[in-house]
C-alpha positions in Angstrom: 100.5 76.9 41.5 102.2 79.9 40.4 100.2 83.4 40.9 97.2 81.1 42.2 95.7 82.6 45.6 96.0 79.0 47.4 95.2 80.1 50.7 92.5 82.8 50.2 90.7 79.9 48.3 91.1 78.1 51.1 89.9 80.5 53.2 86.7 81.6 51.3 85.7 78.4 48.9 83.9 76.9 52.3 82.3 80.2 53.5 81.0 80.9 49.9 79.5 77.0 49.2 78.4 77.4 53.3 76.3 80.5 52.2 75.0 78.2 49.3 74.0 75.7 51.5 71.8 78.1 53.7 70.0 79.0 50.9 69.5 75.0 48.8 66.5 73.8 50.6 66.3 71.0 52.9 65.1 67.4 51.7 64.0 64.7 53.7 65.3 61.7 51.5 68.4 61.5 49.9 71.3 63.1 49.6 70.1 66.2 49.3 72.1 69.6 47.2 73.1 70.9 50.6 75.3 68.2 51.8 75.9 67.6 48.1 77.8 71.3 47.4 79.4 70.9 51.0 81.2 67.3 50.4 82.2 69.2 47.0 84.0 71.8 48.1 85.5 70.4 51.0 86.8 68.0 48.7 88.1 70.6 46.0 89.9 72.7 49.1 91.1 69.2 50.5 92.7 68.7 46.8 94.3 72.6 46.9 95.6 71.3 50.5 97.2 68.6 49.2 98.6 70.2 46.1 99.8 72.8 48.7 101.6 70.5 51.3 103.3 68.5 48.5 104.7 71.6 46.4 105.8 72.9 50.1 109.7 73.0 50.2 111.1 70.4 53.0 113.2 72.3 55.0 111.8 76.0 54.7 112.7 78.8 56.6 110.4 82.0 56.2 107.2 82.4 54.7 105.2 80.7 51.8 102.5 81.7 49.7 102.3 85.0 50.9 98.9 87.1 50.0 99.2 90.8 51.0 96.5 94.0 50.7 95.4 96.8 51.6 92.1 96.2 54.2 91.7 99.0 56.1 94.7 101.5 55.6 93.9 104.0 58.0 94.9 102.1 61.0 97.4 100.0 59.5 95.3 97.0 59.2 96.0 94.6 56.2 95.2 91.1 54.4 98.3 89.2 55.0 98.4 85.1 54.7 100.8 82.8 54.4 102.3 79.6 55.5 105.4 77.7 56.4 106.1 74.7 58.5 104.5 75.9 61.8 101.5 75.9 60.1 101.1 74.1 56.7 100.4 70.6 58.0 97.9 72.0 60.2 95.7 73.5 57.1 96.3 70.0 55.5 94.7 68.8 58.6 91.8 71.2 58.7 90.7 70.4 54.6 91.2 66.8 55.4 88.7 66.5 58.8 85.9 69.0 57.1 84.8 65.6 54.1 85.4 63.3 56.9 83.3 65.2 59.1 80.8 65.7 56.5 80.7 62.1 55.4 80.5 60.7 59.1 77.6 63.3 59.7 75.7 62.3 56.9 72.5 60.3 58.4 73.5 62.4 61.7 72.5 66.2 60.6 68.8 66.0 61.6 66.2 67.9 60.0 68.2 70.2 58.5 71.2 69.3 56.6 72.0 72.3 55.2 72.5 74.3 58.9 74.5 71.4 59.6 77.1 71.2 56.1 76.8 75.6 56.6 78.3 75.1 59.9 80.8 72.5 59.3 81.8 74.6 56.1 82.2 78.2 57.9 84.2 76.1 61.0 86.6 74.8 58.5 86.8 78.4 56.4 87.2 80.5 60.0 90.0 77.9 61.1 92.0 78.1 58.3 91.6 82.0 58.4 93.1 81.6 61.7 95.8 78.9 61.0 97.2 81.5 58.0 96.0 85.0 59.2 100.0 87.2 59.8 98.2 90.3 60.0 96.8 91.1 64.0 93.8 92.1 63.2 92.8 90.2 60.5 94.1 87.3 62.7 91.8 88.4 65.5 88.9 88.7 63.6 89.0 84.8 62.4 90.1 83.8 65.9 86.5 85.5 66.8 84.4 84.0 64.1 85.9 80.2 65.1 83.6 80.5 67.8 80.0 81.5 65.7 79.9 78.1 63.5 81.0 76.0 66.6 78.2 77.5 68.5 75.5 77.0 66.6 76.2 73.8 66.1 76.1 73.1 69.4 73.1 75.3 70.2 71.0 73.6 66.9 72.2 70.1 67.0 73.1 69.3 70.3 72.1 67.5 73.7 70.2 67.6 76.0 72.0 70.4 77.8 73.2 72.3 74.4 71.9 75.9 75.5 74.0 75.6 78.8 76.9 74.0 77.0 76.8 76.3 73.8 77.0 79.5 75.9 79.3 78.0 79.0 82.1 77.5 75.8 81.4 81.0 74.1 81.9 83.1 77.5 84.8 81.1 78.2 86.8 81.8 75.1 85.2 85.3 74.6 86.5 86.2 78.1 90.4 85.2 76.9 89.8 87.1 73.6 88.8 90.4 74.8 92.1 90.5 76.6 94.1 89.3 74.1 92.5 92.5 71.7 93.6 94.8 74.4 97.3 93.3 74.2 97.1 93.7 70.4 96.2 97.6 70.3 98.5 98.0 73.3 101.4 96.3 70.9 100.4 98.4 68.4 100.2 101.8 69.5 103.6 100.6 71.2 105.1 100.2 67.6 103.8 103.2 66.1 104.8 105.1 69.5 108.4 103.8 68.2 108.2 104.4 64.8 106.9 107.6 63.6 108.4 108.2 60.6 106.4 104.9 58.8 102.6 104.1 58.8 101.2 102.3 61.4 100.9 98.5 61.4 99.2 95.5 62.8 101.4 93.1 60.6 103.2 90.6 62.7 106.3 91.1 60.8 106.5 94.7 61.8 105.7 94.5 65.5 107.9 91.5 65.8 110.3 95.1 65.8 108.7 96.4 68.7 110.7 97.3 71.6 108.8 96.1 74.8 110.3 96.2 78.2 110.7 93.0 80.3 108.0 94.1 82.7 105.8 95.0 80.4 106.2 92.0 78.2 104.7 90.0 81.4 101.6 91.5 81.3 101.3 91.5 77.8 102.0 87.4 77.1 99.5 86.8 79.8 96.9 88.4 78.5 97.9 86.6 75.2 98.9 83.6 76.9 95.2 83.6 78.4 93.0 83.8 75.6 95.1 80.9 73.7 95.1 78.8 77.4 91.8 78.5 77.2 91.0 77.8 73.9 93.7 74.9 73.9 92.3 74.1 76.9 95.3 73.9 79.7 94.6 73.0 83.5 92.6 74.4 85.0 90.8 76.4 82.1 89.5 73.3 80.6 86.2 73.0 82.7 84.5 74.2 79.3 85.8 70.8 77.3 83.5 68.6 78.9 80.5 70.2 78.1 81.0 71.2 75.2 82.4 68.1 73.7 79.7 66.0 75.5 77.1 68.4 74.2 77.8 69.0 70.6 77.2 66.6 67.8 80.1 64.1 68.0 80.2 63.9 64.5 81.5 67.8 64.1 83.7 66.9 66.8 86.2 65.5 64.5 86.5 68.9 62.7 86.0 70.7 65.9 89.1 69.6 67.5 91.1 71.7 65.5 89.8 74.8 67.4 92.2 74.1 70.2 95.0 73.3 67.7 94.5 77.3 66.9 95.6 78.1 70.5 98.4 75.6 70.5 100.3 76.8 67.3 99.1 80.5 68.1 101.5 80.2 71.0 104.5 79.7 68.3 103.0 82.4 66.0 102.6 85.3 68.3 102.6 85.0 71.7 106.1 83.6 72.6 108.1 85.5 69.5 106.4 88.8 70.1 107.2 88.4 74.1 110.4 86.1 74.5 111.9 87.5 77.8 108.7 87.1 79.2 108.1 83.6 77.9 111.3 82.5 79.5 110.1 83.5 82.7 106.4 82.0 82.4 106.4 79.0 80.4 108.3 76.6 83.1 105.0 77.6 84.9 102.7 76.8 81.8 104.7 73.7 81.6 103.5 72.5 84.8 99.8 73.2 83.9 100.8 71.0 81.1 101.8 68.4 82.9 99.3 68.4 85.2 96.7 68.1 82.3 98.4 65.3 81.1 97.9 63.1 84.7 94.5 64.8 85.4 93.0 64.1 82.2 94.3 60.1 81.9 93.0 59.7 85.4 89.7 61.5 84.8 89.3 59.3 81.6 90.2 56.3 83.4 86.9 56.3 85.7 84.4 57.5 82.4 81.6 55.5 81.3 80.4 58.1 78.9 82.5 57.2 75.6 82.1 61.0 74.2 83.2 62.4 77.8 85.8 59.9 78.0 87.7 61.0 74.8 87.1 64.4 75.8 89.3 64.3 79.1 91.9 61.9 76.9 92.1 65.1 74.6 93.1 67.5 77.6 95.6 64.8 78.3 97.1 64.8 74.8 96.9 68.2 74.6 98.8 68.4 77.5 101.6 66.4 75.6 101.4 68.9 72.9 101.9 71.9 75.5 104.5 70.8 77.2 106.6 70.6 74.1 105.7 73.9 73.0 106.9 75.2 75.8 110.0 73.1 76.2 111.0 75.5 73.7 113.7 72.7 72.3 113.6 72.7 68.4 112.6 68.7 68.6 109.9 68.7 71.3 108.2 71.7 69.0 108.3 69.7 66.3 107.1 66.7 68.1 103.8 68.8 69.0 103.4 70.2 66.0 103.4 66.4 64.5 101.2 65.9 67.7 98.3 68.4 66.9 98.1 66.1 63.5 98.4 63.3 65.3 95.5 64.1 68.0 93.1 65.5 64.9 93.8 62.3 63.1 93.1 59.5 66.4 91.1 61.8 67.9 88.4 62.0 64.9 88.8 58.5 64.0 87.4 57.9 67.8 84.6 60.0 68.0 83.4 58.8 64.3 83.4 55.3 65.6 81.6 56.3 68.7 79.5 58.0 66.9 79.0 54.9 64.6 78.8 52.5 67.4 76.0 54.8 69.2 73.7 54.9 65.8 73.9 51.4 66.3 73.6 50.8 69.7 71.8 53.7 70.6 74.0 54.7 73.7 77.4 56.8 74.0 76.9 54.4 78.0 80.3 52.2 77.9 78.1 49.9 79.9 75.3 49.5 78.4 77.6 48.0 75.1 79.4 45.2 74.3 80.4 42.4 72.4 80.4 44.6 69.4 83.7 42.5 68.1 81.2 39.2 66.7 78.8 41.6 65.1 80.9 44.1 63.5 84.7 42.8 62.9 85.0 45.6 60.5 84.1 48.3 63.1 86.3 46.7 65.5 89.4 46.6 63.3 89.3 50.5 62.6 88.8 51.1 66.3 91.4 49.1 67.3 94.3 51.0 65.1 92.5 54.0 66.3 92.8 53.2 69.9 96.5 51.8 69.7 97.8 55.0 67.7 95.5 57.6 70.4 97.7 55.4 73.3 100.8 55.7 71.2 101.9 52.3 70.4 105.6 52.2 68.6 104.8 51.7 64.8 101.6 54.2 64.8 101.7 58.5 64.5 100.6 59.3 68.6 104.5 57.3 69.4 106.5 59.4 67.3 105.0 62.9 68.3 105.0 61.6 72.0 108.4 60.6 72.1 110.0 63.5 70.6 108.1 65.6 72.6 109.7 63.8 75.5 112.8 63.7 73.9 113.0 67.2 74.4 111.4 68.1 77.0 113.9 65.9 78.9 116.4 68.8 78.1 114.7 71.5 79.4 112.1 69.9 82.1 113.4 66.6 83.4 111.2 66.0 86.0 108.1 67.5 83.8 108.7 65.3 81.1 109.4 62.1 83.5 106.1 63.1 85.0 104.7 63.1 81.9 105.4 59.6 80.7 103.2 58.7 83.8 100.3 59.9 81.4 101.7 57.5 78.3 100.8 54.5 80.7 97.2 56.1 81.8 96.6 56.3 78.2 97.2 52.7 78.3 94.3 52.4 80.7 91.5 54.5 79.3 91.9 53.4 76.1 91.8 49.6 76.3 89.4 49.8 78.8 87.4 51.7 76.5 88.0 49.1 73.5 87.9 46.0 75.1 84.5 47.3 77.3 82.9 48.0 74.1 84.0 45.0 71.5 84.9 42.1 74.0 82.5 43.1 77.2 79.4 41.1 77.9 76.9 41.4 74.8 73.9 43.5 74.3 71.1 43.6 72.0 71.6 46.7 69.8 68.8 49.5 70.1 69.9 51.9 66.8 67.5 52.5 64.4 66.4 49.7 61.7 68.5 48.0 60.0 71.8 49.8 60.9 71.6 48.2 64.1 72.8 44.8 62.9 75.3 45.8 59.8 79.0 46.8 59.4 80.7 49.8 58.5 78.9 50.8 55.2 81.3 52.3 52.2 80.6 55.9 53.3 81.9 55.1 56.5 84.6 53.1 56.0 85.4 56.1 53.3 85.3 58.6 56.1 87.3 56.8 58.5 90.3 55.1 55.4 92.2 58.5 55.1 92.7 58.6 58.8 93.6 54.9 59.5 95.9 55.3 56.6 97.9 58.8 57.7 98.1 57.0 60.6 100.3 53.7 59.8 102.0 56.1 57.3 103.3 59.1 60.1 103.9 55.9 62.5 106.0 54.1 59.5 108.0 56.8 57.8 107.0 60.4 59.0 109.7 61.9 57.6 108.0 63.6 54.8 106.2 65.6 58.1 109.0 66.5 60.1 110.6 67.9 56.8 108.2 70.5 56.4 108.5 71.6 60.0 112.3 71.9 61.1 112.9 74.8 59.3 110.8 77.0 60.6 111.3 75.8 64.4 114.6 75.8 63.8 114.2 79.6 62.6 112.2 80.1 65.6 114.0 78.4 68.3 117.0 80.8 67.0 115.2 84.2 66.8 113.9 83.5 70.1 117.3 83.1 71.9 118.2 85.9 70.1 115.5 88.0 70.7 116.4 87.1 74.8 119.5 88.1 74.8 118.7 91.6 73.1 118.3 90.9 69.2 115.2 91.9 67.8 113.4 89.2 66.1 112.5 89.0 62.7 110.9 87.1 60.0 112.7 85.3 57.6 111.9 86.8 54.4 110.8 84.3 51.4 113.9 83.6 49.1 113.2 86.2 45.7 109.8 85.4 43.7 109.1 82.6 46.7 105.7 84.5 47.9 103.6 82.5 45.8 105.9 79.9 44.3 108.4 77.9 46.4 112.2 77.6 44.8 112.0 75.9 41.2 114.1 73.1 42.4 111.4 71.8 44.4 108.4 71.8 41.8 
């Protein structure tokens, strides 16, 4: 992998085959070149992924892979990736959804397939952007064009209600964003304020140096703390989930999860290093939202008969989980959430691919208006019960280990949060084997899907879709080691440079040991 731009493939390899796709025309039988060229390349930058997590050293501190530029020099604006372990099992997770997606969408995309692979392609592209982006600007302008592919797929493919839906979720997140920029110039014109004597800079690395006042750093986290609030979604900013989840194509809703993973780990990137006195004060607070988001959203699920809007209040829940240990701000409750986010994309788009499966079938997302769905489809039912048991966190699958380290250390910091908090592990309980055992063991229906679909098992496309996550999921339940390697470097680094950036230090960035920026150290190639 030496001298090989890893992450600026990753980046760009989607958004260049998704402006192939536009122009392949659409066929009405077969698989058609559109979804052919997306499942290609999603599959090549899945491959790079891979290739990218295993040559990623266990243990890290400081950055990986760097890519740096010029962009636009008169303002101090540059193209800066890289990774380490706050963020490399996240872009694993983003290449790995985008074929699964794409494979569980396949019969779904209507009329035109290649809007629908574009889409997908330009999410996964813009997300990765995001997850790798170290430069403010550059970081902003991905966190911005997250929101483009995820509304049109909405607005095209959606429900019933998609125009309402499709523009309730872009206002919402645009609304956050626009403060957030003004934070960023404010930061910025701060720094160069402070440092005449070098160019001006939006690169994190160099506004990390920025000295901010305590009073000042309040205003400036929440306008950061807003933008990223909203898009993870935390109580009470998450009346936009519902909608949008309900509305949108539940297939791209596997993939489209990840957009709130952005605001989770973009609170560990930015918002809490570049403001820690301020982040002491205000994350107990943001804690409780958390926490209140993890009871509201297992009770909301609990009284759902709408599968789709049932695992979209389960997500605020476990994304309340993942919150809460963020802001514990103990090193193993961060790396608990971090494991979580992959956790949640992995349960979470198991689920809605085998709703989505189930509806084709049954015609219906209406939990009861199905059942019995065990005696025709044993298959089905097997992958959605390992789904269901590792999205309540039973001990042996991924959602128990993320959960309980999270708790683990949020017990340290917020006792009676966290012991709050395992109230939501038992409603989580509730919801979801109320949801499996309503849909495979309930009272049997005659399937309404279309032809013959209606009475056959998971097909080899779909059990190929759904095999990577059942698998990731035994193997981070079993022995997730491997995982938390690549992560407790880099919180420890953080958790370090944040208590001594309270206490007066500046905080920096770990530089890259010598030759590292696009090669990690030879002994671990």
């Amino acid at each position: 992998m030496s001298g090989l731009p890893i992450l600026s493939i990753l980046v760009f390899l989607p958004v260049v085959a998704a402006i192939l796709c536009l122009v392949l025309p659409d066929r009405g039988e077969g698989a058609g070149p559109a979804r052919i060229v997306a499942l290609v390349a999603s599959l090549v930058a899945l491959a790079l992924a891979i290739l990218l997590l295993i040559d990623f050293p266990p243990g890290a501190q400081g950055l990986r892979y760097e890519e740096r530029a010029s962009w636009i020099p008169a303002i101090g604006a540059s193209y800066h990736l890289g990774v380490d372990g706050l963020n490399v099992l996240l872009v694993f997770l983003t290449a790995l959804l985008t074929p699964v997606a794409l494979l569980a969408s396949w019969d779904a995309m209507g009329r035109s397939p290649r809007l629908f692979s574009a889409f997908l392609l330009l999410l996964e592209g813009t997300v990765i952007g995001a997850l790798t982006a170290l430069d403010l600007v550059l970081y902003f302008v991905f966190w911005e064009a997250m929101l483009v592919p995820m509304y049109l797929l909405i607005a095209t493919f959606g429900g019933a209600r998609r125009g309402y839906a499709a523009l309730k979720f872009f206002i919402y997140t645009s609304v956050g964003s626009l403060l957030m920029l003004v934070a960023i110039l404010y930061v910025y014109f701060l720094h160069s304020a402070q440092n005449v004597e070098v160019a001006a800079s939006f690169d994190l690395a160099d506004l990390l140096a920025t000295t901010i006042s305590p009073g000042l750093q309040r205003w400036l986290f929440l306008a950061f703390a807003l933008a990223y609030a909203i898009k993870l979604p935390l109580f009470p900013l998450h009346t936009w989930l519902p909608d949008t989840y309900t509305q949108a194509p539940v297939t791209a809703l596997i993939l489209a999860t990840m957009l709130v993973k952005v605001g989770a780990y973009s609170f560990l990137r930015f918002a809490i290093p570049l403001f820690p006195q301020a982040s002491a004060e205000i994350l107990p607070i943001l804690a409780i939202l958390a926490t209140i988001g993890i009871v509201y959203g297992g009770i909301v699920s609990a009284a759902q008969r709408d599968m789709v809007r049932l695992l979209a209040f389960s997500s605020l829940a476990h994304l309340g989980f993942i919150a809460l240990g963020l802001f514990a701000l103990d090193a193993r409750a961060i790396q608990g959430s971090i494991l979580q986010m992959v956790n949640h994309g992995l349960s979470a788009g198991a689920l809605f691919a085998l709703v989505a499966m189930i509806a084709a079938r049954v015609g219906t997302f209406d939990l009861a208006a199905v059942g019995g769905l065990a005696r025709r489809w044993p298959v089905l039912t097997g992958c959605f019960l390992l789904a269901a048991f590792s999205s309540l966190g039973l001990p042996g699958l991924n959602g128990f280990v993320g959960e309980f380290l999270i708790l683990l250390g949020a017990f340290r910091t917020h006792p009676v949060l966290a012991t709050v908090g395992t109230f939501g592990v038992l409603l989580a309980a509730v919801y979801m084997l109320r949801l499996f055992v309503g849909a495979m063991y309930g009272p049997e229906r005659a399937p309404s899907g279309a032809g013959a679909r209606a009475s056959r098992d998971l097909s080899p496309r779909e059990l190929a879709a759904l095999a990577p996550l059942l698998l990731l999921i035994v193997w981070i339940g079993v022995y997730p080691a491997p995982f938390l390697r690549r992560t407790e470097g880099a919180v420890s680094q953080l958790v370090t440079n944040i208590a001594a950036a309270r206490e007066g230090t500046p905080l920096t960035i770990a530089p890259p040991p010598r030759d590292a920026a696009l090669t990690p150290p030879e002994h671990t190639r």
